[in-house]
N, CA, C and O of each residue as an XYZ file, in Angstrom:
632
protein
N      73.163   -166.601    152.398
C      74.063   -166.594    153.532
C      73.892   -167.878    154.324
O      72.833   -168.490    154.190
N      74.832   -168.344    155.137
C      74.897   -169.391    155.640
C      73.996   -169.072    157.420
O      73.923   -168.003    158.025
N      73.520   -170.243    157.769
C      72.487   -169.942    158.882
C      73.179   -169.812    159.838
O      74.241   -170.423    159.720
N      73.030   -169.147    160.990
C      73.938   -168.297    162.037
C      73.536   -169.831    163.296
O      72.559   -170.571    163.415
N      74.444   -169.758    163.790
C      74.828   -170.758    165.015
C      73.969   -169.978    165.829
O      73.867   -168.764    165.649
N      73.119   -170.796    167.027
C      71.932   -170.436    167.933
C      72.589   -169.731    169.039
O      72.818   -170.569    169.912
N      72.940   -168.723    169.348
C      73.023   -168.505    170.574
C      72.528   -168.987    171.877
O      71.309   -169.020    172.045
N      73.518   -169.460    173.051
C      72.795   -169.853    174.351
C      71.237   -169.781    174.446
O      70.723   -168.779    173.948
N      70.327   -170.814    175.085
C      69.287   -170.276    175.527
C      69.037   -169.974    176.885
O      69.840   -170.394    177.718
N      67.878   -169.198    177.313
C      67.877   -168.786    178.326
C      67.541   -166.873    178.200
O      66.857   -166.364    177.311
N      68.144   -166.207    179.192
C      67.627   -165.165    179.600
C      68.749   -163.849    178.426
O      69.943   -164.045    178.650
N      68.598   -163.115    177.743
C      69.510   -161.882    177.451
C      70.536   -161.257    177.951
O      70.428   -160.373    178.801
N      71.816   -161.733    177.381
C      72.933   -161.293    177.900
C      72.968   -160.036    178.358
O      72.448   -159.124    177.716
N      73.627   -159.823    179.602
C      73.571   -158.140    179.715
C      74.766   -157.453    178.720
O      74.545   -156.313    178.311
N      75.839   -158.027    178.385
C      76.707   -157.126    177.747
C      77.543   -158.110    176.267
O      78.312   -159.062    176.402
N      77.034   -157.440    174.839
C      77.167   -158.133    174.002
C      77.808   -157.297    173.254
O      77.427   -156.131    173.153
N      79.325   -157.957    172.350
C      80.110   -157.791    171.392
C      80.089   -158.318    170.235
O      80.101   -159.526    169.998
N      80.046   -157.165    169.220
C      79.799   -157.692    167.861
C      81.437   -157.627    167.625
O      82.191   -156.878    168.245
N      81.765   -158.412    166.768
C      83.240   -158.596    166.089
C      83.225   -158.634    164.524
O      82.370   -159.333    163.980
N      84.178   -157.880    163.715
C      84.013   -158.276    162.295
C      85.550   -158.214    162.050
O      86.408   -158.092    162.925
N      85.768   -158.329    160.579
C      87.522   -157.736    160.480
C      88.004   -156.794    160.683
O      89.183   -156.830    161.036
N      87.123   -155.132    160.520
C      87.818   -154.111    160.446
C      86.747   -153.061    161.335
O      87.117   -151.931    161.650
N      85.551   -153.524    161.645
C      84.549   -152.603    162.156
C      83.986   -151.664    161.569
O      83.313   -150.816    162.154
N      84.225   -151.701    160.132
C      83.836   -150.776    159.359
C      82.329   -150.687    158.610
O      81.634   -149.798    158.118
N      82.231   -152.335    158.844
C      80.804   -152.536    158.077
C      80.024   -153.326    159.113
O      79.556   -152.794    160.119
N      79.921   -154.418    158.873
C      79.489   -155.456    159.867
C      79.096   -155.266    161.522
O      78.052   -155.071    162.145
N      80.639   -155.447    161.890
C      79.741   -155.098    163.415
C      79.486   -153.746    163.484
O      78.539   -153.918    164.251
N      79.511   -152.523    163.344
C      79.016   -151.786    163.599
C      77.328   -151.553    163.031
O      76.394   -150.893    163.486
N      77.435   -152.206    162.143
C      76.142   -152.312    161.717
C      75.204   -152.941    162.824
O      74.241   -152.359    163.325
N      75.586   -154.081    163.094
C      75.134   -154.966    164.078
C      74.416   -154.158    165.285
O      73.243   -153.990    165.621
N      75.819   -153.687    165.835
C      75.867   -152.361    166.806
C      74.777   -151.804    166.937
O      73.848   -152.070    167.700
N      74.933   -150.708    165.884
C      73.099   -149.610    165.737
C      72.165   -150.657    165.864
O      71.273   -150.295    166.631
N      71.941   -152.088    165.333
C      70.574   -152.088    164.890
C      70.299   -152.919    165.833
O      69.174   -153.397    165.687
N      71.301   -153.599    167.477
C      70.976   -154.482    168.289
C      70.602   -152.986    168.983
O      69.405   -152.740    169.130
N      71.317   -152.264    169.292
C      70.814   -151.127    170.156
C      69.471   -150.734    169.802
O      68.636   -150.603    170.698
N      69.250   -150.586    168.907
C      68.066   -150.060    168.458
C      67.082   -151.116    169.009
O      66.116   -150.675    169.632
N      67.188   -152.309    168.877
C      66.098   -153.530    168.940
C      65.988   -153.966    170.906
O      65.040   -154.446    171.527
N      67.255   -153.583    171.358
C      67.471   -153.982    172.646
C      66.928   -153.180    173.616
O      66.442   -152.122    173.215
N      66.883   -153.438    174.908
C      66.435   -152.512    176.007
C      68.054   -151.674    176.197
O      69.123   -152.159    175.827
N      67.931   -150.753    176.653
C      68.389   -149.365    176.613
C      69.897   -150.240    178.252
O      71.112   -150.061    178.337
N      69.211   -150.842    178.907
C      70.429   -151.449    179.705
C      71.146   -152.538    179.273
O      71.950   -153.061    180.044
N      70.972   -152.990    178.093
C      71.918   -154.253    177.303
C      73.490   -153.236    177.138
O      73.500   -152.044    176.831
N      74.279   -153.785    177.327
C      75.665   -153.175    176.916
C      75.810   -153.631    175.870
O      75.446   -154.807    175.875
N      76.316   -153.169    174.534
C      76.793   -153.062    173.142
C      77.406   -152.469    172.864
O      77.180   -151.259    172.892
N      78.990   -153.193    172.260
C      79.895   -152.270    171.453
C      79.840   -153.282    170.373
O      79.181   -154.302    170.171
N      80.968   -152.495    169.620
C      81.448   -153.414    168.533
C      83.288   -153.419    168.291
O      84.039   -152.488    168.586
N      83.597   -154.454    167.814
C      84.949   -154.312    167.185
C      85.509   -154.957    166.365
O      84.820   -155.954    166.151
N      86.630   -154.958    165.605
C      87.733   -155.288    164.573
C      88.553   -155.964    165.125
O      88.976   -155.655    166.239
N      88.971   -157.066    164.457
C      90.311   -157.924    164.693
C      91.106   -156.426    164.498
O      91.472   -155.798    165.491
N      91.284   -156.030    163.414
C      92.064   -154.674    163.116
C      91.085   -153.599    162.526
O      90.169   -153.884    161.755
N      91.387   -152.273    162.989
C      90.988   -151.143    162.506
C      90.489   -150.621    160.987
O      91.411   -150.271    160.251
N      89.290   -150.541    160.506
C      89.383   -150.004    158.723
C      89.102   -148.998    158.369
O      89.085   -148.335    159.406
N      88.801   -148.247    157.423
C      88.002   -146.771    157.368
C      86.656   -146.747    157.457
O      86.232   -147.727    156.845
N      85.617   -145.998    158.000
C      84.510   -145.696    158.123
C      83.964   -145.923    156.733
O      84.424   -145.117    155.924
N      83.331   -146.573    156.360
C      82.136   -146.733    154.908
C      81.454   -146.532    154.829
O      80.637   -147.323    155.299
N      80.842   -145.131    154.089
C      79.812   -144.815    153.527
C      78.235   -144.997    152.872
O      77.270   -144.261    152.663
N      78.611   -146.541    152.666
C      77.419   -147.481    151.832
C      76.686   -147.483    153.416
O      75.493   -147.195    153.514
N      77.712   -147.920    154.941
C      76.730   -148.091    155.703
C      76.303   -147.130    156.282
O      75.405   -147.599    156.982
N      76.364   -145.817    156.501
C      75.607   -144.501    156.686
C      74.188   -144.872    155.693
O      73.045   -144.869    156.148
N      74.517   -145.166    154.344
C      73.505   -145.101    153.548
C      72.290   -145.840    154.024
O      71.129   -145.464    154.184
N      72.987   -147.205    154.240
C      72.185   -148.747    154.595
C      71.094   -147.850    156.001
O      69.981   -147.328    155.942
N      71.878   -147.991    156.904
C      71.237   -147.422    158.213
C      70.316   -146.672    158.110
O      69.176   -146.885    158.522
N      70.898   -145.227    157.268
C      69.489   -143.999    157.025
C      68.291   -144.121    156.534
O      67.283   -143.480    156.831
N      68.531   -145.652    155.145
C      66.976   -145.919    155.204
C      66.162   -147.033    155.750
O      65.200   -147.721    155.410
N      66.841   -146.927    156.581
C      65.858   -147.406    157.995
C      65.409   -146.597    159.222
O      64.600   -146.930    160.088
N      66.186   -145.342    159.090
C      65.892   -144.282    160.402
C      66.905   -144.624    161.416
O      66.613   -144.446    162.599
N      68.289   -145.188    161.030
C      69.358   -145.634    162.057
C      70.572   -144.435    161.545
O      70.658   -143.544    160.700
N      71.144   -144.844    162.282
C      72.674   -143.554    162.071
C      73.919   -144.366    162.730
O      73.612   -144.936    163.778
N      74.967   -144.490    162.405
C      75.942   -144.796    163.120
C      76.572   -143.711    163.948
O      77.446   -143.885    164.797
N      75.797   -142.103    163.454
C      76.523   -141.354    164.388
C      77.796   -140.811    164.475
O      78.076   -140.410    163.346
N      78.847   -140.563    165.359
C      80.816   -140.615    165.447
C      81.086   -141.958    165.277
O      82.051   -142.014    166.039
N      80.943   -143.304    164.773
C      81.554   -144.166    164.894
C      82.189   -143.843    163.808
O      81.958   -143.487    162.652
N      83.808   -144.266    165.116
C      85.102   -144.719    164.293
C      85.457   -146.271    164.731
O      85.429   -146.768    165.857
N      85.836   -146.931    163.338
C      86.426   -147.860    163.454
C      87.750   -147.855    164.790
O      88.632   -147.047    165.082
N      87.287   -149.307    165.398
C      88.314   -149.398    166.303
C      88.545   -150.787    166.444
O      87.727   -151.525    165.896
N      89.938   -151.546    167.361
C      90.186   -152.730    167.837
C      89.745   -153.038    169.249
O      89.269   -152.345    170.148
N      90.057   -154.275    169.138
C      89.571   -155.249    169.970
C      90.212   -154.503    171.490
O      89.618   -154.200    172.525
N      91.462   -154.388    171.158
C      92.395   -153.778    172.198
C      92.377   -152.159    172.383
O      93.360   -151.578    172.843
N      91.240   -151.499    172.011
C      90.923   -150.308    171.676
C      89.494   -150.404    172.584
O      88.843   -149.379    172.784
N      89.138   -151.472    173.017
C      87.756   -151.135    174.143
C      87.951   -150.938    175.213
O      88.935   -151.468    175.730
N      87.260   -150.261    175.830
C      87.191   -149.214    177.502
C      87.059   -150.734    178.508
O      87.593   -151.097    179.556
N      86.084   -151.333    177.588
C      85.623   -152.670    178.464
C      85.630   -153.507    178.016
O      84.984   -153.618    176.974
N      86.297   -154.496    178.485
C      86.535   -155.988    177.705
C      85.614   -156.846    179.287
O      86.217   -157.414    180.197
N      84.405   -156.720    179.208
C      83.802   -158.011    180.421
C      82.399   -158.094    179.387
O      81.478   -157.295    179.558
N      82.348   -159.075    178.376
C      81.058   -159.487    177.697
C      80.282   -160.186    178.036
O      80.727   -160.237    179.182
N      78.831   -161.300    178.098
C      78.649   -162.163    178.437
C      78.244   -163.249    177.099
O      77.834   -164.410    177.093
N      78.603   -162.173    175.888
C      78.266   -163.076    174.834
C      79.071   -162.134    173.634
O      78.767   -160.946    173.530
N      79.993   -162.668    172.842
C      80.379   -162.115    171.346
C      79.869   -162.720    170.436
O      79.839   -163.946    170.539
N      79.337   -162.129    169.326
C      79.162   -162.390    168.114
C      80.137   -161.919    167.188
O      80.538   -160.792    166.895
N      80.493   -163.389    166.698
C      81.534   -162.904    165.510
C      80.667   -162.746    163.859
O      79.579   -163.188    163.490
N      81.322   -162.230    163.412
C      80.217   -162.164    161.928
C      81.537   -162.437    160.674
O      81.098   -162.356    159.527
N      82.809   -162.691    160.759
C      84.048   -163.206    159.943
C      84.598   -164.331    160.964
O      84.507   -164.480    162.182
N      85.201   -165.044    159.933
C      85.553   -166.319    160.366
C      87.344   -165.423    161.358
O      87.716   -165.716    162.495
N      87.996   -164.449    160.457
C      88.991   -163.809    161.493
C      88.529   -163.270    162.238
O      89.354   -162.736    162.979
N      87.168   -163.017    162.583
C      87.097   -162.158    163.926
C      86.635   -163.885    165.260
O      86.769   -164.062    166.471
N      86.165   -164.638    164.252
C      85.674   -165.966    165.027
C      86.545   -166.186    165.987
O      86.472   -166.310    167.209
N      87.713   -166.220    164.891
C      89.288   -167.061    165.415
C      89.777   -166.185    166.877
O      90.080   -166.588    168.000
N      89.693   -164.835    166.282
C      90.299   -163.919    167.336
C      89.652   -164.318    169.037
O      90.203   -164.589    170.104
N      88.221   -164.177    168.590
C      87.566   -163.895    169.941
C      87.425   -165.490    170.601
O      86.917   -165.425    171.720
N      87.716   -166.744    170.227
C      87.934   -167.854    170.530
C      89.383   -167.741    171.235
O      89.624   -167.880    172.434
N      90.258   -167.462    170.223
C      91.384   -166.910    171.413
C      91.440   -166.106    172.439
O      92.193   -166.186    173.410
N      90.322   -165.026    172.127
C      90.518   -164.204    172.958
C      89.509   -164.989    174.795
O      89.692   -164.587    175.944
N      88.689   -165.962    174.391
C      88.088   -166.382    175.677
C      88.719   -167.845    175.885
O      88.740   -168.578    176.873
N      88.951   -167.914    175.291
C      89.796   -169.244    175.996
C      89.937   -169.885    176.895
O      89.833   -171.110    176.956
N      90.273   -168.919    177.978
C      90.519   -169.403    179.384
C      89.523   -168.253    180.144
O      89.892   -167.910    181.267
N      88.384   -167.687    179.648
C      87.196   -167.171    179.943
C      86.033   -167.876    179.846
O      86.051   -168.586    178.840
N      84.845   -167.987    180.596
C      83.847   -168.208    180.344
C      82.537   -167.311    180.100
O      81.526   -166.946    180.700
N      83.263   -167.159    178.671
C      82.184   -166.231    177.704
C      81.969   -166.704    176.806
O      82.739   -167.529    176.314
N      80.520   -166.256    176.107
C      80.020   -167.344    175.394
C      80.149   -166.652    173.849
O      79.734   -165.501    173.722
N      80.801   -167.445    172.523
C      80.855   -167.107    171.848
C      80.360   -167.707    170.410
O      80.550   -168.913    170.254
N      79.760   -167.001    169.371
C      78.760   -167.567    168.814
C      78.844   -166.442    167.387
O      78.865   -165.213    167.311
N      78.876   -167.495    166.404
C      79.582   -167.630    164.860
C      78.314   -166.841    164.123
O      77.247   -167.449    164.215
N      78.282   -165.844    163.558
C      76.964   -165.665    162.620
C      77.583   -165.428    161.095
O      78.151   -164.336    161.065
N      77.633   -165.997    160.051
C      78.269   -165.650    159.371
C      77.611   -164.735    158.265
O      76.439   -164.970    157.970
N      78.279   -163.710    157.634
C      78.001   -162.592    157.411
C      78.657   -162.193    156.234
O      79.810   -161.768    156.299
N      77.981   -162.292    155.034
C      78.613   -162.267    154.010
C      79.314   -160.304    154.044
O      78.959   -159.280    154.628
N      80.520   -160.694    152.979
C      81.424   -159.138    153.094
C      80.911   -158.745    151.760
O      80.923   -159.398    150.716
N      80.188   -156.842    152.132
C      79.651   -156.600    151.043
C      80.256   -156.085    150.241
O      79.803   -155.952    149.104
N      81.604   -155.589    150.637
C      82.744   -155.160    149.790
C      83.057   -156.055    148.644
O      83.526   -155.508    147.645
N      82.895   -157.189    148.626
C      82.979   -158.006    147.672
C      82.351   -158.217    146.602
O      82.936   -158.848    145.722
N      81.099   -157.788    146.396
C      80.217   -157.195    145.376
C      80.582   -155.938    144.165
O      80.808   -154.820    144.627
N      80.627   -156.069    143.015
C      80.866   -155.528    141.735
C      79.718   -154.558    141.244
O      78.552   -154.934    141.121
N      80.106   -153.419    141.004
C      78.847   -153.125    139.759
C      78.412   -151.947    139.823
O      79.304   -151.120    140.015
N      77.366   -151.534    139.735
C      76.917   -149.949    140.281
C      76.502   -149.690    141.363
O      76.325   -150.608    142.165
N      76.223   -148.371    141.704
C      76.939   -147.820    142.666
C      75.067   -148.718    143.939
O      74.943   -149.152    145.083
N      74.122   -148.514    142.723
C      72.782   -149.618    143.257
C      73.066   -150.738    143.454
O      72.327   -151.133    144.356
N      73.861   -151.676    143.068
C      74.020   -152.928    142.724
C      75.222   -153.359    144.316
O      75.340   -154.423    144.924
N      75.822   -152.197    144.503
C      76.788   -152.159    145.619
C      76.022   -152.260    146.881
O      76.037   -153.178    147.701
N      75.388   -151.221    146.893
C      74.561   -150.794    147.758
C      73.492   -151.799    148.322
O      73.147   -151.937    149.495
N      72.975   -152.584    147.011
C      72.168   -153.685    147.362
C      72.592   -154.689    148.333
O      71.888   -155.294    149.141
N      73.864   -154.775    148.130
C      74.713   -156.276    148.827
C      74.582   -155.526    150.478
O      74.110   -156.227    151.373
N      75.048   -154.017    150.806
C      74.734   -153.665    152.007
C      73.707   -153.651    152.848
O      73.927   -153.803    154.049
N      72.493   -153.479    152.401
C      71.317   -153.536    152.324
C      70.996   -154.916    152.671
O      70.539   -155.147    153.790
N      71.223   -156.052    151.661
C      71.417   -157.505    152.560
C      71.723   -157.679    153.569
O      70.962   -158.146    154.416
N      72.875   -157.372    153.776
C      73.691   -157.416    155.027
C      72.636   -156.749    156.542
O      72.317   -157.218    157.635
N      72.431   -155.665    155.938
C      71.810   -154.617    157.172
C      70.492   -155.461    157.179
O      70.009   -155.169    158.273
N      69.601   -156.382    156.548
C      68.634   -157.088    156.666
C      68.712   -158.411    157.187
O      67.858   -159.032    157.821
N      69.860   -158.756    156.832
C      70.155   -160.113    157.245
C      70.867   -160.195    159.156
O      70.928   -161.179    159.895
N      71.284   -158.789    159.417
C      71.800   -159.031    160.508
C      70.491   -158.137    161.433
O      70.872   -158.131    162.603
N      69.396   -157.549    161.343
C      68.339   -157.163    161.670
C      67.458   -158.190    162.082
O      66.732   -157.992    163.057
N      67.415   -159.655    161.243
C      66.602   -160.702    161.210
C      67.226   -161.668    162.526
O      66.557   -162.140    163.444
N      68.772   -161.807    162.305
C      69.222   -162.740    163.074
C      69.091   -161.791    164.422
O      68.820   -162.450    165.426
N      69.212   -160.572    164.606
C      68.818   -159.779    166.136
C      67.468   -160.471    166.440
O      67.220   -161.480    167.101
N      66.969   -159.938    166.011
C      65.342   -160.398    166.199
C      65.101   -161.355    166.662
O      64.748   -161.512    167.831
N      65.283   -162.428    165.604
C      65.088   -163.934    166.049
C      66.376   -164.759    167.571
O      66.224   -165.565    168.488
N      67.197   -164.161    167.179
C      68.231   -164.971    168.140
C      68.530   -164.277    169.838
O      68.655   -164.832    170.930
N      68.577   -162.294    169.260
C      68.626   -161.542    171.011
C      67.035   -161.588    171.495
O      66.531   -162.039    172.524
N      66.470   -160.960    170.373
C      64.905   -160.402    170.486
C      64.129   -161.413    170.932
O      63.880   -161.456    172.136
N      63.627   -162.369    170.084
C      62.522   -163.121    170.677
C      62.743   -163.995    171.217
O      61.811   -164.722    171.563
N      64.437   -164.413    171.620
C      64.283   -165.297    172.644
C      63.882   -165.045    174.071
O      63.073   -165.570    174.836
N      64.911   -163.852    174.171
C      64.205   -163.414    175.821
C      62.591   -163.360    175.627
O      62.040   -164.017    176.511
N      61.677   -162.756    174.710
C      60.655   -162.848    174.580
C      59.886   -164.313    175.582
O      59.401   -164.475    176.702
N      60.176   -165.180    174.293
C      59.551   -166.391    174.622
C      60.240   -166.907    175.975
O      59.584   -167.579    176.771
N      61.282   -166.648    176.162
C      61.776   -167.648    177.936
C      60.735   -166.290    178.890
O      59.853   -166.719    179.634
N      60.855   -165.357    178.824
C      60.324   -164.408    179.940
C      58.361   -164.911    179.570
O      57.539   -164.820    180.482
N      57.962   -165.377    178.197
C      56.632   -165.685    178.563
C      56.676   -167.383    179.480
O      55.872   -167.697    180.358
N      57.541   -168.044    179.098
C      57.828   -169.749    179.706
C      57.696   -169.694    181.165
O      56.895   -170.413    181.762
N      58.709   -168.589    181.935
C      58.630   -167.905    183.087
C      57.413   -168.361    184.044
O      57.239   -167.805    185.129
């Protein structure tokens, strides 16, 4: 996968949006596993340029880690209660585009992680599953390193 653009430095956004194409895989993935990693007052949703069906591989991905997505249904951008972020992460180059349009004439900070689509992977039903599994590792790592230990290290600099 290609290396994710640094997010701002400094202190932990209070309210962060994951973006993908359809919300079906990606950001919601994102979703569970920043919540999971974050303090309990970070705001986190997620969303879709457009709406897709709920996928199964990521129930799978999540459970063996002890995560759940829970009722998530895929939804849009124009489908959130709250549109006031202080940081989006896009994880598709169409959700990039969207949310660049969408701040434009906002000052919110927005920041590219790119995120390979595991739908795109061939083979058995293991071999499928594997590519999700990437994904759910690869976007676990970039939490860590980019939400997680930065506030870490600025709150020890402090």
């Amino acid at each position: 996968m290609e290396p994710a653009v640094e997010a701002g430095e400094g202190t932990r956004p209070g309210a962060i949006l994951f973006m993908c194409g359809m919300n079906a895989i990606r950001s919601p993935m994102a979703e569970v596993i920043a919540r999971s990693m974050l303090p309990a007052n970070v705001y986190i949703k997620s969303a879709g340029v457009r709406a897709g069906e709920r996928d199964p591989f990521v129930d799978v991905a999540l459970e063996e880690i002890g995560l759940s997505l829970g009722r998530h249904h895929p939804h849009t951008l124009e489908e959130l209660e709250d549109d006031y972020f202080d940081l989006i992460i896009t994880l598709s180059p169409p959700a990039h585009h969207a949310a660049l349009e969408l701040t434009r004439s906002n000052a919110i900070e927005v920041v590219y992680w790119p995120t390979m689509d595991p739908t795109v992977v061939q083979g058995t039903r293991e071999q499928i599953l594997d590519s999700y599994r990437e994904v759910r590792d690869h976007l676990t790592e970039l939490i860590e390193s980019r939400l997680v230990r930065r506030n870490t290290i600025a709150a020890q600099s402090a």
